[in-house]
TIKE-678890 format. One line per 5 residues: number of its first residue (from 0); their letters; for each residue x, y, z of C-alpha. Coordinates in nm, 2 decimals, m for minus. Layout:
residues N
NUM	a	X Y Z; ... $
end
This chain:
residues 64
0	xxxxx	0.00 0.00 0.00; 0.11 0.33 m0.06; 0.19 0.66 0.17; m0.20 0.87 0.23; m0.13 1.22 0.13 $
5	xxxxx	m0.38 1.48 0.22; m0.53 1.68 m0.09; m0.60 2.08 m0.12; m0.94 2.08 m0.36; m1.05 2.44 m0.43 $
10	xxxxx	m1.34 2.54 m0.66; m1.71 2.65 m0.72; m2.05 2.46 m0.73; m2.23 2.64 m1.03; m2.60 2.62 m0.96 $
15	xxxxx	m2.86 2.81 m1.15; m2.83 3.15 m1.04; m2.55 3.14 m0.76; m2.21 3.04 m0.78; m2.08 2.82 m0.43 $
20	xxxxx	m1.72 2.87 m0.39; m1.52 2.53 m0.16; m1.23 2.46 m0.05; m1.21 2.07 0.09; m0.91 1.88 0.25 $
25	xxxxx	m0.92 1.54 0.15; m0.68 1.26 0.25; m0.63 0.97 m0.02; m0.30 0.75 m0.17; m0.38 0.92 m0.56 $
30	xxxxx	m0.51 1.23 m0.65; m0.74 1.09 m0.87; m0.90 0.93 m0.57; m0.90 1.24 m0.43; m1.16 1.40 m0.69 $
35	xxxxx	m1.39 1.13 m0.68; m1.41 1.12 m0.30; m1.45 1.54 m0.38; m1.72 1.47 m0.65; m1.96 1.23 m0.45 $
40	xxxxx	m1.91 1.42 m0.13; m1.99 1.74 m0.31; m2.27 1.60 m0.52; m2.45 1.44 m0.21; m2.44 1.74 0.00 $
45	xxxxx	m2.53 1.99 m0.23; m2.69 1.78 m0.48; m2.49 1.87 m0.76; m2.38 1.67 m1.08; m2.04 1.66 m1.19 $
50	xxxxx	m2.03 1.93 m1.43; m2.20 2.16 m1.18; m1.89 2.12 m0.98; m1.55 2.34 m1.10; m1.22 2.22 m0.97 $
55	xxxxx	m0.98 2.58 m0.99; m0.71 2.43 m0.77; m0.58 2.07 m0.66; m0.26 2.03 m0.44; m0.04 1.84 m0.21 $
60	xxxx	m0.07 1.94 0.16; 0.33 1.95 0.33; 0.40 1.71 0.56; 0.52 1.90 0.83 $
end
């Protein structure tokens, strides 16, 4: 198995008439895991589809 790295996701949830701007820590072993976990967490809460949801940033969090 391989080292869990925690994940800086920023964005914006673009519903109808407002924009919904996030910012979500989220600790996986691939990045790609990362913006699925993003996506169904996102999507469940707000109850927004995939291309509703904007990712502006994605990055590694330091281990300090």
């Amino acid at each position: 198995m391989g080292e869990v790295k925690a994940f800086i996701i920023s964005g914006e949830i673009k519903k109808k008439l407002t924009k919904i701007p996030f910012i979500k820590e989220i600790k996986d072993i691939k990045k790609e895991n990362a913006i699925e976990k993003l996506y169904t967490d996102l999507g469940s809460r707000h109850k927004a589809k995939r291309f509703e949801i904007k990712i502006i940033s994605l990055e590694e969090k330091e281990n300090n």
